[in-house]
C-alpha positions as CSV (number, residue, x, y, z in Angstrom):
1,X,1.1,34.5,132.7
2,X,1.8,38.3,132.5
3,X,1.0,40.6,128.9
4,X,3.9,42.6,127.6
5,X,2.2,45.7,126.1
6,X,5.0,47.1,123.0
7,X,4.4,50.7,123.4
8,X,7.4,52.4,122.3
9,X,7.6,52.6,118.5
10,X,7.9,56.5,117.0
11,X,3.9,56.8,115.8
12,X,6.1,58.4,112.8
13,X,2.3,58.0,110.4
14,X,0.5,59.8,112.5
15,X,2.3,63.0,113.3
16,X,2.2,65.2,114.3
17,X,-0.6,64.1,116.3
18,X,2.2,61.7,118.5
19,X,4.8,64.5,118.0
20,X,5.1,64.7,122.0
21,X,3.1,61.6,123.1
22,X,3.5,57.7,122.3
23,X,1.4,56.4,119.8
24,X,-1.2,54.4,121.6
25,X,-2.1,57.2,124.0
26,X,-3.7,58.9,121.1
27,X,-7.6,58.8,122.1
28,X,-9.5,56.5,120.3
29,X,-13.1,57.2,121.2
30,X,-12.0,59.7,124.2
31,X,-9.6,57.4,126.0
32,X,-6.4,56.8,125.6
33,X,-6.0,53.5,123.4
34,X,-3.5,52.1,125.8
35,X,-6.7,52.4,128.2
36,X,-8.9,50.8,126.4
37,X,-6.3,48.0,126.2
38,X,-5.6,47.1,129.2
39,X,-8.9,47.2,130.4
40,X,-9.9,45.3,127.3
41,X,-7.1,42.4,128.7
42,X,-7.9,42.8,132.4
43,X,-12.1,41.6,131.7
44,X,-9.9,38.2,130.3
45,X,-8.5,37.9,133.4
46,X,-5.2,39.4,133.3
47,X,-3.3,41.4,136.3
48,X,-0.1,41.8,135.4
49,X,2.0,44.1,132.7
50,X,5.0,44.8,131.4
51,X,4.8,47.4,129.1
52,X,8.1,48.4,126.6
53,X,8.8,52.3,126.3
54,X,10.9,54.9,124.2
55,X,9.2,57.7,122.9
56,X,8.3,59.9,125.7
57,X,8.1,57.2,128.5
58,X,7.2,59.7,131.1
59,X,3.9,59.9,129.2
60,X,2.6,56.6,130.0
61,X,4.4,56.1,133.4
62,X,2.6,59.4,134.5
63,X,-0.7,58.5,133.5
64,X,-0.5,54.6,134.5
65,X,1.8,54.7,137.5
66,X,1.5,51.2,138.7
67,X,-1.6,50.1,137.9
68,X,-3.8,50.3,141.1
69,X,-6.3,52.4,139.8
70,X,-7.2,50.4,137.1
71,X,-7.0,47.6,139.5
72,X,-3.6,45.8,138.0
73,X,0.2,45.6,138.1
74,X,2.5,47.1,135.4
75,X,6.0,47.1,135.1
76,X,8.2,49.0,132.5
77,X,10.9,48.0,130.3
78,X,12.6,51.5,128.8
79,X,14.5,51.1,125.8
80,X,17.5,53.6,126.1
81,X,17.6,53.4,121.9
82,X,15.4,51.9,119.6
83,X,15.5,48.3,119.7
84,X,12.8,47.0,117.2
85,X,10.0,44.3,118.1
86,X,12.4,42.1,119.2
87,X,14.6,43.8,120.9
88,X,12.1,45.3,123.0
89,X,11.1,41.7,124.1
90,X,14.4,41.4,125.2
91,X,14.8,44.6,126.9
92,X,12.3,43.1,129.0
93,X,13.2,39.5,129.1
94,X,13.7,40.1,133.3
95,X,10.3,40.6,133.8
96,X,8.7,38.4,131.7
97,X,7.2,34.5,132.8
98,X,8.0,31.5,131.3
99,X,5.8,31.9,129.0
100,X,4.0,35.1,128.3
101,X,1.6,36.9,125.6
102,X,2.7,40.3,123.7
103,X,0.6,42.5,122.2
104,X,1.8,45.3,119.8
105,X,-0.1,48.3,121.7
106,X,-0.7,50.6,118.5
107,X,-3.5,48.2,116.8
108,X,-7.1,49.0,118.1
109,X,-8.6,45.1,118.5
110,X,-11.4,43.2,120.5
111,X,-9.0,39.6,120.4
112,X,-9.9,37.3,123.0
113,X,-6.9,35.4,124.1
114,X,-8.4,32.0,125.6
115,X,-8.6,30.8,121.9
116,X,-4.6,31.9,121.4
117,X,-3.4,30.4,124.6
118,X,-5.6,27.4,124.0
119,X,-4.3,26.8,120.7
120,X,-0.9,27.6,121.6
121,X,-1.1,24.5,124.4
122,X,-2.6,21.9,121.4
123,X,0.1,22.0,118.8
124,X,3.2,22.4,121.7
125,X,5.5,24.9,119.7
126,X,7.6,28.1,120.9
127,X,5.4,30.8,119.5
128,X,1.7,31.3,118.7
129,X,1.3,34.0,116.2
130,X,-2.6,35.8,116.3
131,X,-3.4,36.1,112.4
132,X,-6.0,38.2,111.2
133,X,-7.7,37.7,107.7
134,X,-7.9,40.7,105.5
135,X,-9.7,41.9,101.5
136,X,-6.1,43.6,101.1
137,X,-2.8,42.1,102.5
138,X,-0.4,43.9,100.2
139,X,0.4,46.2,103.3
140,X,1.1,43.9,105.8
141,X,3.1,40.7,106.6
142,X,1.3,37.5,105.1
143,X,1.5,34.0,106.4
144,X,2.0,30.8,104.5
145,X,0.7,27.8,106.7
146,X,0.5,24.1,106.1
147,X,-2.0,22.2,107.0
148,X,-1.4,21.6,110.3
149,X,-1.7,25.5,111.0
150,X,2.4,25.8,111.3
151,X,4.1,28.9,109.4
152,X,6.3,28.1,106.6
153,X,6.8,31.7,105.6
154,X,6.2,35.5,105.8
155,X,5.9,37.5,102.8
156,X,6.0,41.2,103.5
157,X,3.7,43.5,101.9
158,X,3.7,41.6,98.8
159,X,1.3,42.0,95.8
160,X,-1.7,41.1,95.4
161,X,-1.0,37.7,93.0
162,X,1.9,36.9,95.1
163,X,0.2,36.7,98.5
164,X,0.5,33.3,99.3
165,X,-3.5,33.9,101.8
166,X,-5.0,36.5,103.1
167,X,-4.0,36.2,106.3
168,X,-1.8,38.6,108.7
169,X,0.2,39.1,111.5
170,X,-1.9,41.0,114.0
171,X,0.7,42.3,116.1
172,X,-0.5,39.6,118.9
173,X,2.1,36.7,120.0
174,X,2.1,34.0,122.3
175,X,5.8,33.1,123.4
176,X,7.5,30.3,125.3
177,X,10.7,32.5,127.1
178,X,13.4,30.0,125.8
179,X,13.1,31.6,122.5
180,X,14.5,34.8,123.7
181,X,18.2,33.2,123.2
182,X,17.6,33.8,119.8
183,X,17.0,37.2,120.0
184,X,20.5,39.4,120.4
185,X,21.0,41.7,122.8
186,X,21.4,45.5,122.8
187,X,20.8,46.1,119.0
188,X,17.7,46.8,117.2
189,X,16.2,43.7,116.2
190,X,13.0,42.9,114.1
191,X,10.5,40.5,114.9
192,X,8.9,40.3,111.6
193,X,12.1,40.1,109.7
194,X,14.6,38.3,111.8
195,X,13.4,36.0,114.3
196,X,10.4,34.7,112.9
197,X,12.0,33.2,110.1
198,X,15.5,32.2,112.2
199,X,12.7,30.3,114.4
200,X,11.2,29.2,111.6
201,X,14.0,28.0,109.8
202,X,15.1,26.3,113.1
203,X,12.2,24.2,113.4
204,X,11.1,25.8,117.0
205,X,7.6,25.5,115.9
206,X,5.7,28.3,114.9
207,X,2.3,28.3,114.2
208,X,-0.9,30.5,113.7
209,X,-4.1,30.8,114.8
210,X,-6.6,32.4,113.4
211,X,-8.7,35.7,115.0
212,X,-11.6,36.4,114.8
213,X,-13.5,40.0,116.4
214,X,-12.5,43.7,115.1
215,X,-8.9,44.6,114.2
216,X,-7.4,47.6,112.8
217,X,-4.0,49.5,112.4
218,X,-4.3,53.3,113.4
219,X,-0.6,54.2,112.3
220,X,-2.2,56.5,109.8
221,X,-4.3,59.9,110.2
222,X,-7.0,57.8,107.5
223,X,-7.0,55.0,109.0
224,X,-7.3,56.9,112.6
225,X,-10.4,58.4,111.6
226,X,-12.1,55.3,109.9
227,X,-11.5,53.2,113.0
228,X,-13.4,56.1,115.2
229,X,-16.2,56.0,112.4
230,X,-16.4,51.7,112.9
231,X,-16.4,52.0,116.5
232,X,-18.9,54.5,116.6
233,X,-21.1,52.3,114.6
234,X,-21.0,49.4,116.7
235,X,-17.8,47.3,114.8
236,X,-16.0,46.4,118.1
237,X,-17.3,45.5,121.3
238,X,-15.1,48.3,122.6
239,X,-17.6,50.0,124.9
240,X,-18.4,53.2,123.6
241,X,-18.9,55.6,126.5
242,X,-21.6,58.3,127.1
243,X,-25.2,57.6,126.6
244,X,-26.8,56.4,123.6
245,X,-30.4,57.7,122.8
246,X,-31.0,54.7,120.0
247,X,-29.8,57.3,116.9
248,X,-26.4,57.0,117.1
249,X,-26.2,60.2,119.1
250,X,-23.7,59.5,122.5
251,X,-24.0,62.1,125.0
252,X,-21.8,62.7,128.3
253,X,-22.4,63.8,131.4
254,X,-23.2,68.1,131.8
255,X,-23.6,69.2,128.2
256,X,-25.1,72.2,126.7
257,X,-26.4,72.3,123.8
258,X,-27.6,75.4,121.9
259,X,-30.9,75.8,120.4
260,X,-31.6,75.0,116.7
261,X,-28.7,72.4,117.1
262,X,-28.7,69.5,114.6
263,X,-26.2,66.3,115.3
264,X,-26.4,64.1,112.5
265,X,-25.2,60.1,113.5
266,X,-23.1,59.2,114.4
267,X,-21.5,61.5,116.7
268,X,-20.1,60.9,120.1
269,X,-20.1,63.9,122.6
270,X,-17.6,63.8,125.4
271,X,-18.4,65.3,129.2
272,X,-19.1,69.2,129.9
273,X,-19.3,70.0,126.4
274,X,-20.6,73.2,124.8
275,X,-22.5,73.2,121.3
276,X,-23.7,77.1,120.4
277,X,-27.0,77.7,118.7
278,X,-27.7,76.4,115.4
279,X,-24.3,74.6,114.6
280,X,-24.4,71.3,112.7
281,X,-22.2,68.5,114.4
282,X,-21.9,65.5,111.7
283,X,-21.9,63.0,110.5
284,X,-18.9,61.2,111.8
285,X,-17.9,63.3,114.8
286,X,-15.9,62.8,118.0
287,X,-15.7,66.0,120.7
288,X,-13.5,65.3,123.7
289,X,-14.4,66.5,127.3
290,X,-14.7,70.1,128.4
291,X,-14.5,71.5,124.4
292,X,-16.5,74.6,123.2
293,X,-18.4,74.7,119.9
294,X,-19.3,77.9,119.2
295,X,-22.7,79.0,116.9
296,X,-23.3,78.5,113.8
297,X,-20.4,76.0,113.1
298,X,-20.1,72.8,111.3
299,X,-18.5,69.6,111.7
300,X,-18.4,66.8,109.7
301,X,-15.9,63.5,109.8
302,X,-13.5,65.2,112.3
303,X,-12.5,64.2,116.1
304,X,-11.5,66.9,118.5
305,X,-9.6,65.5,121.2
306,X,-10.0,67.2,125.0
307,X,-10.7,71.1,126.0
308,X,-10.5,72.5,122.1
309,X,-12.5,75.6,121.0
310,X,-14.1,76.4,117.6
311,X,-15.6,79.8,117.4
312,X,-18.5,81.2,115.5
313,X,-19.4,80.1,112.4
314,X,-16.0,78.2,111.2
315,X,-16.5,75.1,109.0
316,X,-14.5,71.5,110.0
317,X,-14.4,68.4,108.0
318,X,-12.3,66.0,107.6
319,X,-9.6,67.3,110.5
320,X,-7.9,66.0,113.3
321,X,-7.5,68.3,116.4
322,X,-5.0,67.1,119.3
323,X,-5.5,68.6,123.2
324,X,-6.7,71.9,123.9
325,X,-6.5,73.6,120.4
326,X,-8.9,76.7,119.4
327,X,-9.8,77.5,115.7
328,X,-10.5,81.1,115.2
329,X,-14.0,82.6,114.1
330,X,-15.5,81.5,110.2
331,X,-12.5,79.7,109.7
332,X,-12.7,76.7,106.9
333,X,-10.3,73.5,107.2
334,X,-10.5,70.5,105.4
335,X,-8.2,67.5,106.3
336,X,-5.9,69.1,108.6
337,X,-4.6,67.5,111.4
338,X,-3.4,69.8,114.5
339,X,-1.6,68.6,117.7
340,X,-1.3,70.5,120.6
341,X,1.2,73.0,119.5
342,X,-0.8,74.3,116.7
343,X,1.2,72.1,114.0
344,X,-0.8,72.2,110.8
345,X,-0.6,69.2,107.8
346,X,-2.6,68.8,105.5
């Protein structure tokens, strides 16, 4: 059974961070999500991808070529226009098995699958939809269920008193490839809103199961940063790299650090970085490999991706920096998000 990765949507929330880049190679804790993910997927057992592009394909085929490195198989399916959920699955209907598992690649997660794909061989119907439970569902699609776990219904974003459970869809189906005739071909096509409910409404049997583990959406700069600030604390059992000396301090390899430096937890420090005397770095802080921290600066609830510079004595908080950016001496910026043109939003 191969995983079809959808990794082509716009990342339209977080620009202009994905300006130039698909959405889930933003880093998430110094490596690319996308990374994470796979490798996440391959320690269950699974060799072989197909993952759907359109925004800047070349990105991802670049960095993943086939998949030897990492030790698997990927395929691509390139959507020459936007094509929706659906339609992406159907852009890559060639390459898929008979029946297959996809994965919305832009949610950070820890699911197991064995329960999905164990659940999905119990109650013998088309589709297997992962459903996370949530305090708020008023911004997602809810789920109404019988007892029997099928879905009678999706209710999307709805208010609070109308939500008919707490529980959403997580981005994370298992499919039988017969129900890809439902899906047309070679127009933009909506999961969510247009085959779910035709499969519903045709009786192919869709049901939900139940996840259980870490899941968030990163679509937005907030919710970007509160993920890194979870994961730092130990949410997920996403591995975390660098080493931890038991205070929420995570260290890489070949860093200097100035004296009179204080790093407040948590903070995680990438490799061959640079911290100048007597700088503050946190709470809540992510520097990516090779950047520069000049002296006297601080940084609070902020992630710097690769290679950026922040001279002498300028004050971060709240901020977002994409690859190889430089802030200029005693500069003060509170929640702006850069990418690697030097883009500012506040």
């Amino acid at each position: 059974m191969n995983v079809l990765l959808l990794a082509g949507g716009l990342g339209t929330r977080l620009r202009p961070l994905t300006e130039h880049m698909p959405k889930p190679m933003a880093l998430v804790i110094n490596r690319p999500w996308l990374e994470h993910l796979i490798l996440h997927l391959k320690e269950q057992g699974v060799q072989r991808f197909v993952i759907a592009l359109k925004h800047h394909p070349e990105k991802i085929k670049t960095y993943f070529g086939d998949g030897r490195k990492w030790g698997v198989s990927i395929q691509y399916a390139v959507e020459r226009e936007l094509l929706g959920t659906a339609g992406a699955i159907k852009n890559a209907e060639p390459l898929l098995d008979d029946r297959f598992v996809v994965i919305n690649a832009d949610v950070v997660h820890d699911t197991e699958l064995k329960p999905l794909l164990e659940a999905h061989e119990r109650h013998g119907g088309q589709v297997t939809i992962a459903l996370k439970e949530v305090e708020d569902p008023t911004q997602f699609g809810v789920v109404e269920l019988d007892e029997t776990g099928r879905i009678l219904r999706f209710v999307e974003k709805p208010r609070l008193k109308e939500a008919p459970s707490r529980l959403i869809n997580a981005g994370i189906y298992v499919m039988d490839k017969k129900v890809l005739a439902a899906i047309p071909s070679h127009r933009e096509v909506s999961i969510e809103r247009e085959t779910f409910p035709a499969l519903i409404e045709g009786d192919a049997g869709v049901y939900g199961q139940r996840i259980e583990g870490y899941w968030a959406d990163m679509g937005t700069k907030d919710r970007y940063r509160s993920l890194h600030w979870d994961l730092l604390r130990g949410a997920s059992r996403l591995p975390v790299p660098g080493q931890d000396d038991g205070d929420g301090i995570r260290m890489g390899k070949g860093c200097k650090i100035g004296p009179g430096v204080l790093l407040v937890p948590p903070v995680l420090i990438g490799d061959h970085v640079r911290i100048g005397a007597r700088s503050v770095i946190g709470p809540n802080v992510v520097l990516g490999d090779q950047c520069v921290i000049g002296p006297n600066v601080r940084l609070s609830d902020s992630i710097l991706w690769n290679k950026c510079r922040v001279h002498e004595g300028a004050h971060l908080s709240n901020c977002i920096f994409g690859y190889g950016l430089e802030l200029g001496s005693r500069h003060i910026l509170h929640e702006a998000v850069m990418n690697r043109t030097g883009v500012m939003q506040a």
